[in-house]
mmJSON file of the N, C-alpha and C atoms, coordinates in Angstrom:
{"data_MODEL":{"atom_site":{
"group_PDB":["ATOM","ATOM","ATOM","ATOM","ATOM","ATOM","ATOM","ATOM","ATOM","ATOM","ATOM","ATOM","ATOM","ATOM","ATOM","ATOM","ATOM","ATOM","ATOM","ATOM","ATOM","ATOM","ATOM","ATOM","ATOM","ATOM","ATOM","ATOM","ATOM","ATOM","ATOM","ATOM","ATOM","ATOM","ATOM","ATOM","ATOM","ATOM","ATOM","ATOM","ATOM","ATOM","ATOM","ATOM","ATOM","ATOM","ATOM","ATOM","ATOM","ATOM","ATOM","ATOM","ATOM","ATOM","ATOM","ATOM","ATOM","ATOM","ATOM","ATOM","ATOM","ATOM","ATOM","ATOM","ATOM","ATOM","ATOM","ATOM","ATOM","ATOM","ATOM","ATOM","ATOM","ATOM","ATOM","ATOM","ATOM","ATOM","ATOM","ATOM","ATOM","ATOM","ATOM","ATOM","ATOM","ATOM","ATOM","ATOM","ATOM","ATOM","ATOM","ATOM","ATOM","ATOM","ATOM","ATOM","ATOM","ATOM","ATOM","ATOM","ATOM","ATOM","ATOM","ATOM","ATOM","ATOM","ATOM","ATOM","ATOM","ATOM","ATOM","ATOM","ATOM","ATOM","ATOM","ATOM","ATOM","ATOM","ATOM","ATOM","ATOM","ATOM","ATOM","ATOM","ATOM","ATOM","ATOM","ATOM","ATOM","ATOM","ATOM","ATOM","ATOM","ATOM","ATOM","ATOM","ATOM","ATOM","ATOM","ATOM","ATOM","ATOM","ATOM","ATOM","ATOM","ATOM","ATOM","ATOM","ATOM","ATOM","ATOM","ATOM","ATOM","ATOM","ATOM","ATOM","ATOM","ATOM","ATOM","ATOM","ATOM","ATOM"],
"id":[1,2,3,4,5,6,7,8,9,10,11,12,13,14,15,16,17,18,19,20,21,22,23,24,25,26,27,28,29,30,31,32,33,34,35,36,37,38,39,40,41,42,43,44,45,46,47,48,49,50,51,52,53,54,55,56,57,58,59,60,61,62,63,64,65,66,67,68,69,70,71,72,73,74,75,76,77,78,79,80,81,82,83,84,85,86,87,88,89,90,91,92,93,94,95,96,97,98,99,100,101,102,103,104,105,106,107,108,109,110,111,112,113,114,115,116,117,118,119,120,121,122,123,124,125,126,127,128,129,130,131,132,133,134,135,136,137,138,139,140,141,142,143,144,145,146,147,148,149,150,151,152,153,154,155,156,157,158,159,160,161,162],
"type_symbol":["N","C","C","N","C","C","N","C","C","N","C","C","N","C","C","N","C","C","N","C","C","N","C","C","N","C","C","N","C","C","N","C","C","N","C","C","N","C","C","N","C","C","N","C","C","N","C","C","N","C","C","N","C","C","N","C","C","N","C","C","N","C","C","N","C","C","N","C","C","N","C","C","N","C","C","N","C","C","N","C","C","N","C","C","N","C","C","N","C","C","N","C","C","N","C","C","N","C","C","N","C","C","N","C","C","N","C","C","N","C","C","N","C","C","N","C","C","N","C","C","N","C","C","N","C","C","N","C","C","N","C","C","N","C","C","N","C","C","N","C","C","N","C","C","N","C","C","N","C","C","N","C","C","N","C","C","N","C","C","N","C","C"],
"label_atom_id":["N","CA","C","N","CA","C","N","CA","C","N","CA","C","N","CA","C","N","CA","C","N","CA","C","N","CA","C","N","CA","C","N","CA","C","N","CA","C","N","CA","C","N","CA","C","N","CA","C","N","CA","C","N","CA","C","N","CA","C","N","CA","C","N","CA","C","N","CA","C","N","CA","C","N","CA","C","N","CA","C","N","CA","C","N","CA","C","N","CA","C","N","CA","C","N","CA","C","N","CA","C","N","CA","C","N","CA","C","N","CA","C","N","CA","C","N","CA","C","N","CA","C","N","CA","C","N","CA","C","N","CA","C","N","CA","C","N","CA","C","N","CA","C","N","CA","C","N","CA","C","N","CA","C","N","CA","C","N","CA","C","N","CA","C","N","CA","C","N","CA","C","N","CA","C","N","CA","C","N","CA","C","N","CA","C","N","CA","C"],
"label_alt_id":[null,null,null,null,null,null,null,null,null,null,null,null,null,null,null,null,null,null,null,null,null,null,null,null,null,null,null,null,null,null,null,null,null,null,null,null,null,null,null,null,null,null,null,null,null,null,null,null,null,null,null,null,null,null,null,null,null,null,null,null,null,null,null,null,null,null,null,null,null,null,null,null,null,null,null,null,null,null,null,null,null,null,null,null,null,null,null,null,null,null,null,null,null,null,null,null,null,null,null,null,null,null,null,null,null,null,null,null,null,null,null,null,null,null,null,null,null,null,null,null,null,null,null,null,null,null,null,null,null,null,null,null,null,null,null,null,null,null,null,null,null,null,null,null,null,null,null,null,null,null,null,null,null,null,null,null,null,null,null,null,null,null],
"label_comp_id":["UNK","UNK","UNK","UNK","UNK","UNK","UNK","UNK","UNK","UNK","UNK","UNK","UNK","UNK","UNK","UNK","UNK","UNK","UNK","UNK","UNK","UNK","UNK","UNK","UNK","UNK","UNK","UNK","UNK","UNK","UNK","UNK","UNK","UNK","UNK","UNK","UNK","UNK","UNK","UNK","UNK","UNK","UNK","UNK","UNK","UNK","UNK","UNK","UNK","UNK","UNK","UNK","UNK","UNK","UNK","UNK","UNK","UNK","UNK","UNK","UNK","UNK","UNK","UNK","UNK","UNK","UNK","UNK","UNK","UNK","UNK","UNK","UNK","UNK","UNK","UNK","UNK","UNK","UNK","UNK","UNK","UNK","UNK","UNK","UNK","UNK","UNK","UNK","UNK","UNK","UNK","UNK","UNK","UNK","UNK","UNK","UNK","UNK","UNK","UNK","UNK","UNK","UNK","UNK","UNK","UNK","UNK","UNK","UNK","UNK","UNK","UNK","UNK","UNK","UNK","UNK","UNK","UNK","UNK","UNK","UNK","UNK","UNK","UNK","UNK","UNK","UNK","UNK","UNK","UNK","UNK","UNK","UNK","UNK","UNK","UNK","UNK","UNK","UNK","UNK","UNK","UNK","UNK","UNK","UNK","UNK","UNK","UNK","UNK","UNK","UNK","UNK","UNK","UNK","UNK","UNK","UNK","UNK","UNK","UNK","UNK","UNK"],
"label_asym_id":["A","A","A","A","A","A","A","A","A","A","A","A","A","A","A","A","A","A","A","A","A","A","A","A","A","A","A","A","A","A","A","A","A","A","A","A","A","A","A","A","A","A","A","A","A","A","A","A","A","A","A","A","A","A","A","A","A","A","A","A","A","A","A","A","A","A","A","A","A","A","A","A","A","A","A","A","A","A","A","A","A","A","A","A","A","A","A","A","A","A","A","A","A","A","A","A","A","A","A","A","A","A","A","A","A","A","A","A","A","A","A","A","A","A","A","A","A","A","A","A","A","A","A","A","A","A","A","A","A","A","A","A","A","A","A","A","A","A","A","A","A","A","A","A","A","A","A","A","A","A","A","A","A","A","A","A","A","A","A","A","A","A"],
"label_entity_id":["1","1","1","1","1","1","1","1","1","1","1","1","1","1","1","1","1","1","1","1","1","1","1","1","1","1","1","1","1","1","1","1","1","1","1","1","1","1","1","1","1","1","1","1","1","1","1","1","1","1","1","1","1","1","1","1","1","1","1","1","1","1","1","1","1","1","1","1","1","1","1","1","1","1","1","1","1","1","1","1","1","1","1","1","1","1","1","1","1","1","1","1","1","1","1","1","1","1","1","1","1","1","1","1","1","1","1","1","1","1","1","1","1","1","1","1","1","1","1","1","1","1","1","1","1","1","1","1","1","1","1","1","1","1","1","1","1","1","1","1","1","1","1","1","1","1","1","1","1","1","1","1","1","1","1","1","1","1","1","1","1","1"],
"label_seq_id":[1,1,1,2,2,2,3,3,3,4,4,4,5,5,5,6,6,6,7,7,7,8,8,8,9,9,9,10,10,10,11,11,11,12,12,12,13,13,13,14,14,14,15,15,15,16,16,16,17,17,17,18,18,18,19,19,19,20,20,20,21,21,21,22,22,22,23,23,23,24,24,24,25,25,25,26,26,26,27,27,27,28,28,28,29,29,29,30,30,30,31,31,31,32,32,32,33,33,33,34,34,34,35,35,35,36,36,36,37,37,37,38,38,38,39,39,39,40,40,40,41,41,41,42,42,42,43,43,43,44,44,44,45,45,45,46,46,46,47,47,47,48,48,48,49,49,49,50,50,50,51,51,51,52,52,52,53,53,53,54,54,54],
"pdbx_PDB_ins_code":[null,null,null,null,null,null,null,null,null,null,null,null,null,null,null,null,null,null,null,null,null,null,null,null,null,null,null,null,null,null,null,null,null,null,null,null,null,null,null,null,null,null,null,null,null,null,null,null,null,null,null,null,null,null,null,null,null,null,null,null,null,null,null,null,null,null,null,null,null,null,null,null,null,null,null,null,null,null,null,null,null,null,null,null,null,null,null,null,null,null,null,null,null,null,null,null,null,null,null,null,null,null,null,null,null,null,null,null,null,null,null,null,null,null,null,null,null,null,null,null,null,null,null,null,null,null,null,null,null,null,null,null,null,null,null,null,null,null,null,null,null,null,null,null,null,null,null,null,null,null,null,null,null,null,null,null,null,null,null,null,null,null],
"Cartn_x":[124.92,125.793,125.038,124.277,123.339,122.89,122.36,121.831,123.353,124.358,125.24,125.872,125.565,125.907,125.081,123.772,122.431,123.045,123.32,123.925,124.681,126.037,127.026,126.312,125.687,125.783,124.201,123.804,122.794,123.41,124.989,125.733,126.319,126.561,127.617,126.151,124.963,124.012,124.183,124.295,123.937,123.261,121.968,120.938,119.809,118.84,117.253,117.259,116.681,116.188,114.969,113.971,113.52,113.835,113.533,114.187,114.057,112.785,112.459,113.62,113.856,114.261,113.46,113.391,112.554,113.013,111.965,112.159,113.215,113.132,113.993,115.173,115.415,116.766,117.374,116.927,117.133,117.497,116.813,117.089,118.199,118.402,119.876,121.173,121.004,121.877,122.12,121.296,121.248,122.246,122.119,123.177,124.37,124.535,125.86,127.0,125.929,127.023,126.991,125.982,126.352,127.275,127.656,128.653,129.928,129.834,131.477,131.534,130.421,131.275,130.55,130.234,129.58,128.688,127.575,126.872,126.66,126.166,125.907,124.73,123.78,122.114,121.734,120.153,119.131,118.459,118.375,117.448,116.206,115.221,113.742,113.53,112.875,113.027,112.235,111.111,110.103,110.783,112.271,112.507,113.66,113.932,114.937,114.679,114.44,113.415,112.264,112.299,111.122,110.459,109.381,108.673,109.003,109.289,109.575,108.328,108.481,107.041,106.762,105.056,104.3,103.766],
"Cartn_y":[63.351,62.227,61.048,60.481,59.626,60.034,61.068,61.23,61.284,61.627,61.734,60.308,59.342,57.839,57.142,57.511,56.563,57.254,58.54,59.038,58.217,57.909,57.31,55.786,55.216,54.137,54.047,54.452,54.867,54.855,55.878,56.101,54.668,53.832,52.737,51.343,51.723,50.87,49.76,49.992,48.929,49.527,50.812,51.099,51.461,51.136,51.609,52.747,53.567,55.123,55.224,54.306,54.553,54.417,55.381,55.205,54.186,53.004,52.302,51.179,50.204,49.321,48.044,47.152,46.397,44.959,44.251,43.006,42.161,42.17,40.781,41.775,43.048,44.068,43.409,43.826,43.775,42.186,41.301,39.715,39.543,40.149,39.689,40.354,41.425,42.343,41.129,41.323,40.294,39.251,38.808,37.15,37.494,38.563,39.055,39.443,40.319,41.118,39.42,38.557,37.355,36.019,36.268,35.57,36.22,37.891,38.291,38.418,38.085,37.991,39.384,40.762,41.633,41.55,40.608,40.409,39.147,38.999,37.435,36.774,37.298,36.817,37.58,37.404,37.768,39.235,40.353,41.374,41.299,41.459,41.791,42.605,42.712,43.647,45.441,44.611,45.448,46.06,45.785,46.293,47.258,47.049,48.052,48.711,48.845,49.648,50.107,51.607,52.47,52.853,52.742,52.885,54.407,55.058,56.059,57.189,58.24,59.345,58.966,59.263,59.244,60.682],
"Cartn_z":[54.67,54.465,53.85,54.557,53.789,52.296,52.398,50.655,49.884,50.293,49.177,49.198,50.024,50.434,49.172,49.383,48.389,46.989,46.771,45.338,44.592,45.423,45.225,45.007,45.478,45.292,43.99,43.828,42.984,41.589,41.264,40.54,40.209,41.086,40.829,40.094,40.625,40.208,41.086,42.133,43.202,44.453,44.087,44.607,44.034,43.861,42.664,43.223,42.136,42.717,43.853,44.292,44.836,46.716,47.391,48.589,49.596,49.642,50.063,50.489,51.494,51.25,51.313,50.608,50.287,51.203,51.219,51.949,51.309,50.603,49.647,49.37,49.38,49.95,51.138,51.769,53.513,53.781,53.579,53.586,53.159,51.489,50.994,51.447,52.12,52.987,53.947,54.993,56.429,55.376,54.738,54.036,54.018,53.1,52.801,54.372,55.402,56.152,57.116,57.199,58.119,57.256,56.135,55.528,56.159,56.038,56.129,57.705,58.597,59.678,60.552,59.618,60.288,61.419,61.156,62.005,62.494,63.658,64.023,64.233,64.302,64.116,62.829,62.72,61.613,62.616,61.897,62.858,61.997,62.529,61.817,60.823,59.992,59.242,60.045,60.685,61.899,62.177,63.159,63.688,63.1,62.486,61.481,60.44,59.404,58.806,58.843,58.832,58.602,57.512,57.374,56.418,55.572,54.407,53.949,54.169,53.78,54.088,53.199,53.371,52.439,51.705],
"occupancy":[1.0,1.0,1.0,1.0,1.0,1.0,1.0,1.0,1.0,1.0,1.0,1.0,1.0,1.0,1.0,1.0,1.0,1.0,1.0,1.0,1.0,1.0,1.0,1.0,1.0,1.0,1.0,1.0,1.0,1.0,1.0,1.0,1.0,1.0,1.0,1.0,1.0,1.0,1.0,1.0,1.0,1.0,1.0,1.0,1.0,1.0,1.0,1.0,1.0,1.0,1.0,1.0,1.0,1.0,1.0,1.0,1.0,1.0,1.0,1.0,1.0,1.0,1.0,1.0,1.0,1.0,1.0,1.0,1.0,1.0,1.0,1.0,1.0,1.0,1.0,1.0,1.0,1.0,1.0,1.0,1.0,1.0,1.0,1.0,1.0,1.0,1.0,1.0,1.0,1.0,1.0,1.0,1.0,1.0,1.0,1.0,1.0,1.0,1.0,1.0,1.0,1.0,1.0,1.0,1.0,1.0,1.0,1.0,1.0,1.0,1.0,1.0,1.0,1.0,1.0,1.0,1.0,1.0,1.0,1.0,1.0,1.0,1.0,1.0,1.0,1.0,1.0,1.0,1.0,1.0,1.0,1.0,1.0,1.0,1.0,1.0,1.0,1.0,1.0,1.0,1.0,1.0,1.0,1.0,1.0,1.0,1.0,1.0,1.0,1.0,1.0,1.0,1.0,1.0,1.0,1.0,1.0,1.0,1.0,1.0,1.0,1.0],
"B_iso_or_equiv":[0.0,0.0,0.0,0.0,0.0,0.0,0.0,0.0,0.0,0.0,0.0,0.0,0.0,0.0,0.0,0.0,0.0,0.0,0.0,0.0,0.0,0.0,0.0,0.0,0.0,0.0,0.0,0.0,0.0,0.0,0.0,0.0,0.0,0.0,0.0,0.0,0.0,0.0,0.0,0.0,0.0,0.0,0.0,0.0,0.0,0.0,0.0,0.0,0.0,0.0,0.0,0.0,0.0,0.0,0.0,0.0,0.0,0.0,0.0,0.0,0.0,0.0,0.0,0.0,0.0,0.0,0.0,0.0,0.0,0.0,0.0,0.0,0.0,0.0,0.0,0.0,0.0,0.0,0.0,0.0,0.0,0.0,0.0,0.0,0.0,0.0,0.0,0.0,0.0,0.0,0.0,0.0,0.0,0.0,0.0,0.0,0.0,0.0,0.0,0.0,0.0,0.0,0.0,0.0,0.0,0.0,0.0,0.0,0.0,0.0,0.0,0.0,0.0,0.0,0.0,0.0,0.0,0.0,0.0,0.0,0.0,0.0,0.0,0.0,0.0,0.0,0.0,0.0,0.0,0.0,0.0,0.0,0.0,0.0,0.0,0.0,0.0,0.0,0.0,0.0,0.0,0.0,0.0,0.0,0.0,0.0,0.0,0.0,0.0,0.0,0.0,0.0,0.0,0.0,0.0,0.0,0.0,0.0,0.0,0.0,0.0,0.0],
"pdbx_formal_charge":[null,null,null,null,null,null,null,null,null,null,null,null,null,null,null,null,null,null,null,null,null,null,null,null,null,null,null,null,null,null,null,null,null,null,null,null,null,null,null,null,null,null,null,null,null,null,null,null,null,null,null,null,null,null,null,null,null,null,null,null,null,null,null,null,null,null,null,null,null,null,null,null,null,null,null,null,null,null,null,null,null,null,null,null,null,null,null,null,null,null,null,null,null,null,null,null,null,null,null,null,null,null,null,null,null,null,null,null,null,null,null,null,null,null,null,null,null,null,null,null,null,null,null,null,null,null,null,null,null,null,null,null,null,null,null,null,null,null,null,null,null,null,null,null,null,null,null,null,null,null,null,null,null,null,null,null,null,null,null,null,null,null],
"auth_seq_id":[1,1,1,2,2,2,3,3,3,4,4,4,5,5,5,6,6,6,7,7,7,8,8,8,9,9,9,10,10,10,11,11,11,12,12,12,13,13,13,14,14,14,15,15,15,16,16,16,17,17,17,18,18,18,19,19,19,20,20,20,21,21,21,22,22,22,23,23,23,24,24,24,25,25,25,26,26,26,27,27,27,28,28,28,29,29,29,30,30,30,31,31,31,32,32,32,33,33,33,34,34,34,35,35,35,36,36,36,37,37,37,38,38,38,39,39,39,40,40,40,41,41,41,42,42,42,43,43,43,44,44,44,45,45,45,46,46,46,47,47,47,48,48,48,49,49,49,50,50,50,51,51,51,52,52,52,53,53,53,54,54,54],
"auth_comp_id":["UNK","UNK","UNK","UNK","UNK","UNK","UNK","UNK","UNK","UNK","UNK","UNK","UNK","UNK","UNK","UNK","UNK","UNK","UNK","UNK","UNK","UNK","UNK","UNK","UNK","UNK","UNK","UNK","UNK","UNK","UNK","UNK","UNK","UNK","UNK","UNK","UNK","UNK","UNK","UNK","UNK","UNK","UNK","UNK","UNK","UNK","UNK","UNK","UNK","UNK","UNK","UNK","UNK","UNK","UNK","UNK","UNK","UNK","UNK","UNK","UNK","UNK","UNK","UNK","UNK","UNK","UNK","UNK","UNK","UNK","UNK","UNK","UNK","UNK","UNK","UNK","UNK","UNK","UNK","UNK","UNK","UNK","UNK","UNK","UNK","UNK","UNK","UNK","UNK","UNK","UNK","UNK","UNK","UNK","UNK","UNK","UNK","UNK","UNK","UNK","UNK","UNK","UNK","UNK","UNK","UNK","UNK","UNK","UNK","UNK","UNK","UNK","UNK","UNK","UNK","UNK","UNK","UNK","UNK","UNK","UNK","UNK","UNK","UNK","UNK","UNK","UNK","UNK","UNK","UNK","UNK","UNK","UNK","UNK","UNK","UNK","UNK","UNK","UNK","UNK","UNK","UNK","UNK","UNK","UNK","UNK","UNK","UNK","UNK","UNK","UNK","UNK","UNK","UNK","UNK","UNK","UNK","UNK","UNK","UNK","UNK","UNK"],
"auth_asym_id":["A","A","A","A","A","A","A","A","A","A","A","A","A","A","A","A","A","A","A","A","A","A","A","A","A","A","A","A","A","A","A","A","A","A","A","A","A","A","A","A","A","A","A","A","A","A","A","A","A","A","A","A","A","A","A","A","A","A","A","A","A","A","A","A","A","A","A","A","A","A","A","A","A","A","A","A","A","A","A","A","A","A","A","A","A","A","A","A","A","A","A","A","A","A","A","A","A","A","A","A","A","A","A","A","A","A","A","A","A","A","A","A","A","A","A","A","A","A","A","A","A","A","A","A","A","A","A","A","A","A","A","A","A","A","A","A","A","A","A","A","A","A","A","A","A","A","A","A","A","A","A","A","A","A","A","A","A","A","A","A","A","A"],
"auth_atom_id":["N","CA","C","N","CA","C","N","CA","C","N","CA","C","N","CA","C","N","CA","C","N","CA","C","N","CA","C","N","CA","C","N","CA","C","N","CA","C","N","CA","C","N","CA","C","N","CA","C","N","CA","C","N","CA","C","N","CA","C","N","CA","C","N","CA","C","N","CA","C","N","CA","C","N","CA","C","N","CA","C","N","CA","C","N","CA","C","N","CA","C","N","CA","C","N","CA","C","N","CA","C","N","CA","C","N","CA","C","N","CA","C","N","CA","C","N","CA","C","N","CA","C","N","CA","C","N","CA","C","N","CA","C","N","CA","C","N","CA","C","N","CA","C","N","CA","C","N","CA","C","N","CA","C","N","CA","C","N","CA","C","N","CA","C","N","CA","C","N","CA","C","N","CA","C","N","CA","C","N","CA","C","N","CA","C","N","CA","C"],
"pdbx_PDB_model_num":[1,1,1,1,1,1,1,1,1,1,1,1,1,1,1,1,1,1,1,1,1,1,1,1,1,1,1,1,1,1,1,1,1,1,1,1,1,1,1,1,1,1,1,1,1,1,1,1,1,1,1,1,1,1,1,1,1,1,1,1,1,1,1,1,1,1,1,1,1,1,1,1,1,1,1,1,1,1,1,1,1,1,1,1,1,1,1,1,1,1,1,1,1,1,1,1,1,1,1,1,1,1,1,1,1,1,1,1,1,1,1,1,1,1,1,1,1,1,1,1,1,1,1,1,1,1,1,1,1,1,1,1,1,1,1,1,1,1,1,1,1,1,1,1,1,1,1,1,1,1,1,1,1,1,1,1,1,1,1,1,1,1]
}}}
C-alpha cells in the first residue's frame, strides 16, 4: 500500500523519487496538516521519521 501510495504521488509530482523524507519535507507537512486542523502540536522530526536503509 505505501509503495503504490509514494507511486501515485510521485506520478502527480508532489513526491521526489528519492525515499527519504527530508527535514524541510516534514516541517512543511507539520504547517500544512496544523493549518487544516489535522494536528494540534509540532512532533519531532526524531521522533517520527526513520532513517531509510542504507
Amino acid at each position: 500500500m505505501l509503495t503504490s501510495t509514494i507511486a501515485y504521488y510521485q506520478k502527480l509530482g508532489c513526491w521526489t523519487p528519492h525515499v527519504e523524507i527530508t527535514r524541510p519535507a516534514f516541517e512543511t507537512t507539520l504547517d500544512v496538516f496544523l493549518h487544516r486542523g489535522v494536528i494540534t502540536k509540532r512532533h519531532r522530526y526524531e521522533d517520527v521519521v526513520a532513517a531509510p536503509p542504507a
